[in-house]
C-alpha positions in Angstrom: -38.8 -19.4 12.8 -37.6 -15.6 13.0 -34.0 -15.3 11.8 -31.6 -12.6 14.3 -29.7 -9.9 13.3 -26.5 -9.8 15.5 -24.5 -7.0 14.6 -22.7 -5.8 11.5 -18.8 -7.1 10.7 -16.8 -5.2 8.0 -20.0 -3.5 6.7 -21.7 -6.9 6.4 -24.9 -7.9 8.4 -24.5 -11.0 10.2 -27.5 -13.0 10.7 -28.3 -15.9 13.0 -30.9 -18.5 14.4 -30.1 -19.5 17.7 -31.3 -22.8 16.6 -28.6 -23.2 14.0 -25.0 -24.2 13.9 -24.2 -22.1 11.0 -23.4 -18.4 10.6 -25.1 -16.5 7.7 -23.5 -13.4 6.7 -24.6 -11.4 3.9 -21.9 -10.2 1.4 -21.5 -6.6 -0.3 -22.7 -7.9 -3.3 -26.2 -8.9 -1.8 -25.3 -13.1 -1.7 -25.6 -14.7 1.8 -22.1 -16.7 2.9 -23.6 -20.3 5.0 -20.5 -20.2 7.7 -21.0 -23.9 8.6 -17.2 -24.2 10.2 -15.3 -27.1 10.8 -16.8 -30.9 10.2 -14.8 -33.9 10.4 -11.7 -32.1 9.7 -13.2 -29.7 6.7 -14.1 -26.0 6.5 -17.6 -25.7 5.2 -18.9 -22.9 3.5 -21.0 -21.9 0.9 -23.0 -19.5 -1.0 -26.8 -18.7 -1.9 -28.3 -16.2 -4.0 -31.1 -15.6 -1.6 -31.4 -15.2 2.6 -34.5 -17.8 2.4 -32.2 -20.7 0.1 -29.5 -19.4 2.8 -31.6 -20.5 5.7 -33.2 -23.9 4.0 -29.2 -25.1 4.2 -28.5 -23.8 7.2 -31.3 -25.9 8.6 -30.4 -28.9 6.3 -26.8 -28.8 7.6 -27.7 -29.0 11.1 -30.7 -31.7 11.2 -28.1 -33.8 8.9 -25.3 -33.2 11.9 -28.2 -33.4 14.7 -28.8 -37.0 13.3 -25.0 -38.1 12.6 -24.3 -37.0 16.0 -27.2 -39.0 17.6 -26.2 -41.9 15.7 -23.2 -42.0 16.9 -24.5 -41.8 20.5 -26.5 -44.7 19.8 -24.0 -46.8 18.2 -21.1 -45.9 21.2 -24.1 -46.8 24.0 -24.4 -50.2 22.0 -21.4 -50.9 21.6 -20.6 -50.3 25.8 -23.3 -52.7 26.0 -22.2 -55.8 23.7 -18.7 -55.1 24.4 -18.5 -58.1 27.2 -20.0 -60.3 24.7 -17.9 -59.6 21.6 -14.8 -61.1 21.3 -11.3 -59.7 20.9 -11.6 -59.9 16.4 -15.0 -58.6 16.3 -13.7 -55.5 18.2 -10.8 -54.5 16.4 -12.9 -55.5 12.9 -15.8 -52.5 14.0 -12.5 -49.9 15.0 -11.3 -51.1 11.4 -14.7 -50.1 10.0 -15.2 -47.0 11.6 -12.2 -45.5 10.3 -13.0 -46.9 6.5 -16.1 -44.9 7.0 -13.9 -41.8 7.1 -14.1 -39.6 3.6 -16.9 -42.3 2.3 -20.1 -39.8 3.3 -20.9 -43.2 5.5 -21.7 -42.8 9.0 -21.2 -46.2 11.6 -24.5 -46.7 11.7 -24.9 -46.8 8.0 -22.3 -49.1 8.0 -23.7 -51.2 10.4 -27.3 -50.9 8.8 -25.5 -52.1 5.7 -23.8 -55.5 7.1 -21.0 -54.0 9.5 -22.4 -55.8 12.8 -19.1 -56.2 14.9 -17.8 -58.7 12.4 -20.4 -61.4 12.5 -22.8 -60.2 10.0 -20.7 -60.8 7.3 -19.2 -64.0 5.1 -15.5 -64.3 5.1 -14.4 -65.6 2.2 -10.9 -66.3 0.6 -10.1 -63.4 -2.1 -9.3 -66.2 -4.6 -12.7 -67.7 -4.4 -15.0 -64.1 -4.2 -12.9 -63.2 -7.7 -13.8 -66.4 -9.5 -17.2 -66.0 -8.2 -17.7 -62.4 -9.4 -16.2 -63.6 -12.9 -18.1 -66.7 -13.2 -21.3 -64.5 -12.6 -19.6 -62.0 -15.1 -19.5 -64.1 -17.7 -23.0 -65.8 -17.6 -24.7 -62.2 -18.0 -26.6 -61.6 -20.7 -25.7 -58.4 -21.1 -24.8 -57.5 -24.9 -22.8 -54.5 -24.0 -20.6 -57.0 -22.0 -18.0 -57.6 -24.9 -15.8 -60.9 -25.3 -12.7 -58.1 -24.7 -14.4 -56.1 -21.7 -14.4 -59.7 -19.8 -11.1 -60.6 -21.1 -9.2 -57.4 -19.0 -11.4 -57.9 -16.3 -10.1 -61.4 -16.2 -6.6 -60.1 -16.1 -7.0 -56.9 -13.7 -8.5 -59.4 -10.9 -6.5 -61.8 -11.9 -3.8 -59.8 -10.5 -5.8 -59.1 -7.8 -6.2 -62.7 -6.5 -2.2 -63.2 -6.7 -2.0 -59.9 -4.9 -3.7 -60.5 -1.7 -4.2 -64.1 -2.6 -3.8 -65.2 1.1 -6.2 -63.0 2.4 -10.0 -62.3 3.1 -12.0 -60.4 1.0 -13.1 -57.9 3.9 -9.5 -57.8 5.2 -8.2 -55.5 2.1 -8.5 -52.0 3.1 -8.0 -49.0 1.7 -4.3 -48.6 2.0 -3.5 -51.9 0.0 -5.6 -51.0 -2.9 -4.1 -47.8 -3.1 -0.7 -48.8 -3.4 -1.9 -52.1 -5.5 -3.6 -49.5 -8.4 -0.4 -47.1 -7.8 2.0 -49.8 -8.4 0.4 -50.9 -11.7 1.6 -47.9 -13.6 0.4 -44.6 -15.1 -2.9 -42.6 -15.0 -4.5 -45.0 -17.9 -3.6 -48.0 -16.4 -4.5 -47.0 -13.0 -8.3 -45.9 -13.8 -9.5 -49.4 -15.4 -7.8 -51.7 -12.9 -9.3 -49.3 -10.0 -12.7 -49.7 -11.8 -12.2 -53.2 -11.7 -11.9 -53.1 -8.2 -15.0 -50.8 -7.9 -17.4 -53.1 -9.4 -15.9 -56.2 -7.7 -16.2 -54.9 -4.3 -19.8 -53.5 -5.1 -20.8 -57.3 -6.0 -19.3 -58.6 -2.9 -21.0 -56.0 -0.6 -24.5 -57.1 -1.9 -23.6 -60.8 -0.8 -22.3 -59.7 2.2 -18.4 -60.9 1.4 -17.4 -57.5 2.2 -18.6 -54.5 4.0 -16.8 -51.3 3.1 -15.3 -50.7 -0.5 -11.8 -49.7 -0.5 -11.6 -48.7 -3.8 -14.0 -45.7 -3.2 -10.7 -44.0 -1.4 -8.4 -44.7 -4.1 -7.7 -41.6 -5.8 -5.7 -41.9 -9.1 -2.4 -40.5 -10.3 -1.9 -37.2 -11.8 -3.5 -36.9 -15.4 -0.9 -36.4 -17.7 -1.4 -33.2 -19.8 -1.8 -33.5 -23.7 1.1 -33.0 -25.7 3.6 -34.0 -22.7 4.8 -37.8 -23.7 5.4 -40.1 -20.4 9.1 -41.0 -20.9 11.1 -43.8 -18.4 14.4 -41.9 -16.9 17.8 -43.8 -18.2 17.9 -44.8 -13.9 14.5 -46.6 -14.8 15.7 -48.0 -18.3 18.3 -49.4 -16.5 16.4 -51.5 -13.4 13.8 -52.9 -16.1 16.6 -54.1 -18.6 18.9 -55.6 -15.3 15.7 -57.3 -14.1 14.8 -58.3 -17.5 18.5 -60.0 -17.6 18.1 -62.4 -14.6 17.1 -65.8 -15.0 13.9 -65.3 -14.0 12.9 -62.9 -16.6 15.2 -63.6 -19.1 12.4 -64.6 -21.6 10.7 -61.3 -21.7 14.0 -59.4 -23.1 13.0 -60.0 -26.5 9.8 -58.3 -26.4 10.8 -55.8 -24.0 13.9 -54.6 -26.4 11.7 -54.4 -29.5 9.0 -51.7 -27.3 11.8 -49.9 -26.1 14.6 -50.1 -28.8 11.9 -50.1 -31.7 9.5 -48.2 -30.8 6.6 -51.0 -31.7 3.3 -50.2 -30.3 2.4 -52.5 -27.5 -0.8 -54.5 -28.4 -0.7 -54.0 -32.2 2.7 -55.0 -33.4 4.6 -56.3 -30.3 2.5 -58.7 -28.8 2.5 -61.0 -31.9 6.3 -60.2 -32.8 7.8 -63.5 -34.6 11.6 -64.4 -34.4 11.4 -64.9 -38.0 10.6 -61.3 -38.6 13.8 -60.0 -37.0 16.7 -59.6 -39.4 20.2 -59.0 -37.3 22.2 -59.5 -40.5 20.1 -56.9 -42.3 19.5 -55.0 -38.8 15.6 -54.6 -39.4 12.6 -55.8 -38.1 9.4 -56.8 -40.2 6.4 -56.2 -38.2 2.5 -56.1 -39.3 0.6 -53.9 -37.3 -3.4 -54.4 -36.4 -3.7 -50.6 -35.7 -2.8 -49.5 -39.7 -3.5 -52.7 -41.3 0.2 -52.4 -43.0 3.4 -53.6 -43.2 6.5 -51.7 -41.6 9.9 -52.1 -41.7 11.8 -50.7 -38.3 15.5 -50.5 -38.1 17.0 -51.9 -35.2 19.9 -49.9 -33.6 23.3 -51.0 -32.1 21.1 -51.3 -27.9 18.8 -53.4 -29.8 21.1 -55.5 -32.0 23.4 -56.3 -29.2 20.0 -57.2 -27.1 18.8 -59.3 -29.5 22.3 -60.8 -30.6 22.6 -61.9 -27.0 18.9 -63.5 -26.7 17.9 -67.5 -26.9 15.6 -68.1 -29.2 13.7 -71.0 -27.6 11.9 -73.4 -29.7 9.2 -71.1 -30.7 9.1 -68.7 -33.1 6.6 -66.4 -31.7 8.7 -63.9 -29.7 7.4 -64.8 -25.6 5.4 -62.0 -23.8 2.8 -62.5 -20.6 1.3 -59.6 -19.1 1.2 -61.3 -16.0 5.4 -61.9 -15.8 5.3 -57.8 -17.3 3.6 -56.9 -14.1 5.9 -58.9 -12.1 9.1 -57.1 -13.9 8.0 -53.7 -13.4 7.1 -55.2 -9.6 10.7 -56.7 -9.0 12.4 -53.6 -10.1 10.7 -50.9 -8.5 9.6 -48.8 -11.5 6.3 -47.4 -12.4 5.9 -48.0 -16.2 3.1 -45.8 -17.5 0.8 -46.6 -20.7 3.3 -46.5 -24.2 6.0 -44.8 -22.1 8.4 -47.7 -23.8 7.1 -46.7 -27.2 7.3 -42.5 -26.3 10.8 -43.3 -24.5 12.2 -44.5 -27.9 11.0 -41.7 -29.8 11.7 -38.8 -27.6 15.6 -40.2 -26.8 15.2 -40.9 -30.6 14.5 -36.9 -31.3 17.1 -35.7 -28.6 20.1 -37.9 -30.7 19.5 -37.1 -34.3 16.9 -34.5 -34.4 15.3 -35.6 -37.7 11.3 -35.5 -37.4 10.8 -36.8 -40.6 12.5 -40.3 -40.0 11.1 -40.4 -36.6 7.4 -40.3 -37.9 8.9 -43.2 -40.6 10.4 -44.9 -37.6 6.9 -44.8 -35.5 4.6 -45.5 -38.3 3.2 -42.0 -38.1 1.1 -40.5 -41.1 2.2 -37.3 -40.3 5.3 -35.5 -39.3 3.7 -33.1 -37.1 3.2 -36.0 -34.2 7.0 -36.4 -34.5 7.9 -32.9 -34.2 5.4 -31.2 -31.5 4.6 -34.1 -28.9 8.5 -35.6 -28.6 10.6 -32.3 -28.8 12.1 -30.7 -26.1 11.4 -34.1 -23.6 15.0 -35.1 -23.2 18.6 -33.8 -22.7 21.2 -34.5 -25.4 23.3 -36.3 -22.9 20.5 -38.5 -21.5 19.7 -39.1 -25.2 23.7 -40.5 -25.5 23.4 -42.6 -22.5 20.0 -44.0 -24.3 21.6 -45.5 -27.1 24.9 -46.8 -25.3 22.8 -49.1 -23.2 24.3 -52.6 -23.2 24.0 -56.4 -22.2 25.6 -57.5 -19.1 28.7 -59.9 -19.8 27.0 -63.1 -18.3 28.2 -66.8 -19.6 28.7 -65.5 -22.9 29.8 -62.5 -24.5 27.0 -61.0 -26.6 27.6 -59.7 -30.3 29.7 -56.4 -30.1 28.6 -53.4 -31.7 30.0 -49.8 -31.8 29.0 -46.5 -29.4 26.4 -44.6 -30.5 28.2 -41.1 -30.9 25.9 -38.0 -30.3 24.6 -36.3 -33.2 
C-alpha cells in the first residue's frame, strides 16, 4: 500500500496513508515521528529509525484501535439487547467493570471473555473466606522457595486485609479501597510488599472466578525515598501516636513504642523481644540483645523515656507486649503514616539536632561506624524541633508519673 506525501511543515515532509489514523512526519535528523494523537485521554507518539518500521506501527496502531472500537460496538449492541433481562445489580456491576478496565490495557470484551458477564459469571464470595482459601492453598505448595517466613508476612498482610474489608465481597473491593488500604499502611517499603500481597491474592481469585478485575494493578506506590534522606515522624505526628498510645485501649503498646522511639532499638531485632527485666530506671539503661549483630548493647534511656516507662504497668509478664496487628490499628486511630524505621531514624536525627555528637550517636544506634551517624542523620531537623523532642511527656491521668527534669538544648 503506497504511502502519500502531503506537503511539507517546518521543512519536514509529512507523510500519510489514507488508510491510517496516524500522521508520519519525518524529522530533520532523518527519524520518522508516528503522530498517533489522542487515545483514551493520552497523547501518543513515537519514533522510528526507519519510514518502513514507521509505517508497520502506524498500521499496528490502527488495526489494534479498528478492533477495540468494534468490540466495543459489539459489546454496547449486547448489552441493549440483555438489558430487559438483567436485573438492576448485574447492571450497575458491568458499569463498575467497565470503568476498572480503565488504565489496565483491558478492553470490556476482554473483561467479559475473562469472567465479567453482567455479574452472573462470577462466585461471590466473603473476603474472609477467599483469604483463608488462598492461604490454605499457600501453605500446602510444595514450593521450596516458599519459606516458613515468606508465608508468615503473607499471613499478616492479608490478615489485615480480611479485617479491612471483612464485611465485604471479594469482587466488591475496587481500586479506590486498595489504594488507600496500601497508602494507609505506611511508607514506600511497607507499601510495596503488602500491595504484592494483594497482587498475587487477587490473581488466585480471578483464576476461580471469585473476582474479576484486580484492583491492585491500579495501585501505584508512594514516593521512593531517596538514599541518604532518613524518613523522620514530625513532633505534630510524635505527638498523635504517643496520645493514642496513652488511651485505654492502647495503653499496652507504650512500652514498646517508647523503647523504638526514645531508644532508638531496631524494630524486629531488639524491640520485638524487649524484656521488663532488661530495663534499668534506677540505672536509666536498657539491656538489649540484638539478632541483627549477634551482641549485646547497652542504650541509655533519656528523661521522655524514663518518665514513659516510670509511668507504664508492668502486667504480669515480663516480655515487654507488642502486636503488629494493635500497631496497625495505632497508627490507624491516630491518623499518621508511620514509614519503615522512621521511629528508629526519628530518634537519631532529633538525637543529632540536640547534642551534635556523632560519635555517641553511632554508640547509641549500635553502628560500627561513625560515618552512618554523621552523613545520613545531619541536617534532618531544626534545633528547636530537636528541644520539643526531648521535652515530650506523659499525660497526668490517675496517677502522676515519675518527674524528671527539661531537657535544655545543647
Amino acid at each position: 500500500m503506497s504511502t502519500e506525501c502531503i506537503g511539507s511543515e517546518g521543512g519536514k515532509k509529512v507523510f500519510k496513508n489514507p488508510s491510517r489514523n496516524p500522521v508520519i512526519s519525518e524529522r530533520p535528523d532523518g527519524k520518522f515521528l508516528v503522530d498517533c494523537g489522542r487515545y483514551n485521554g493520552k497523547q501518543h507518539r513515537y519514533v522510528r529509525d526507519s519510514r518502513p518500521k514507521a509505517l508497520a506501527l502506524a498500521s499496528h496502531v490502527r488495526i489494534e484501535r479498528e478492533r477495540d472500537a468494534l468490540q466495543r460496538k459489539r459489546l454496547d449492541k449486547h448489552i441493549g439487547e440483555q438489558a430487559k433481562a438483567l436485573d438492576l445489580e448485574g447492571v450497575k456491576e458491568y458499569v463498575r467493570i467497565r470503568e476498572m478496565c480503565k488504565g489496565t490495557g483491558m478492553t470490556p470484551l476482554q473483561a467479559c471473555e475473562a469472567g465479567i458477564k453482567f455479574g452472573n459469571a462470577t462466585h461471590p464470595v466473603d473476603v474472609p473466606k477467599a483469604v483463608d482459601d488462598y492461604l490454605a492453598a499457600r501453605k500446602a505448595e510444595t514450593n521450596p522457595a516458599l519459606s516458613v517466613r515468606t508465608i508468615k508476612y503473607l499471613v499478616h498482610d492479608l490478615g489485615s486485609f480480611k479485617r479491612e474489608f471483612g464485611g465485604m465481597k471479594l469482587h466488591e473491593v475496587d481500586s479506590a479501597q486498595v489504594k488507600r488500604f496500601v497508602r494507609q499502611s505506611g511508607g514506600y517499603y511497607m507499601q510495596r510488599p503488602l500491595r504484592n500481597a494483594v497482587w498475587g491474592f487477587y490473581t488466585w481469585a480471578i483464576d476461580l472466578g471469585y473476582a474479576t478485575v484486580n484492583p491492585a494493578m491500579q495501585v501505584k506506590l508512594g514516593k521512593k525515598p531517596e538514599h541518604g534522606e532518613p524518613e523522620i515522624l514530625s513532633i505534630a505526628d510524635i505527638e498523635k501516636l504517643l496520645d493514642t498510645a496513652q488511651s485505654p485501649e492502647f495503653r499496652r503498646m507504650l512500652p514498646n513504642l517508647v523503647l523504638r522511639l526514645f531508644c532508638g532499638m531496631r524494630p524486629d531485632a531488639e524491640a520485638s523481644h524487649a524484656k521488663w527485666s532488661d530495663v534499668k530506671l534506677d540505672r536509666k539503661f536498657v539491656e538489649t540483645w540484638s539478632t541483627k549483630t549477634h551482641k549485646t548493647r547497652y542504650i541509655t534511656l533519656y528523661a521522655p523515656a524514663l518518665a514513659f516507662l516510670g509511668s507504664c504497668d508492668r502486667g504480669d509478664t515480663d516480655k515487654i507486649y507488642w502486636s503488629k496487628w494493635a500497631w496497625a490499628k495505632l497508627r490507624k486511630k491516630a491518623g499518621v503514616i508511620v514509614p519503615q524505621d522512621s521511629l528508629r531514624h526519628s530518634f537519631a536525627s532529633y538525637w543529632i539536632g540536640n547534642y551534635h555528637n556523632a560519635h555517641k550517636l553511632a554508640v547509641l544506634m549500635g553502628h560500627t561506624g561513625v560515618q552512618t551517624a554523621a552523613e545520613f542523620y545531619r541536617r534532618s531537623v531544626t534545633a528547636r524541633d530537636s528541644k520539643a523532642f526531648w521535652n515530650l511527656r506523659p499525660r497526668i491521668e490517675d496517677r502522676t508519673p515519675l518527674q524528671f527534669p527539661v531537657v535544655k538544648s545543647a
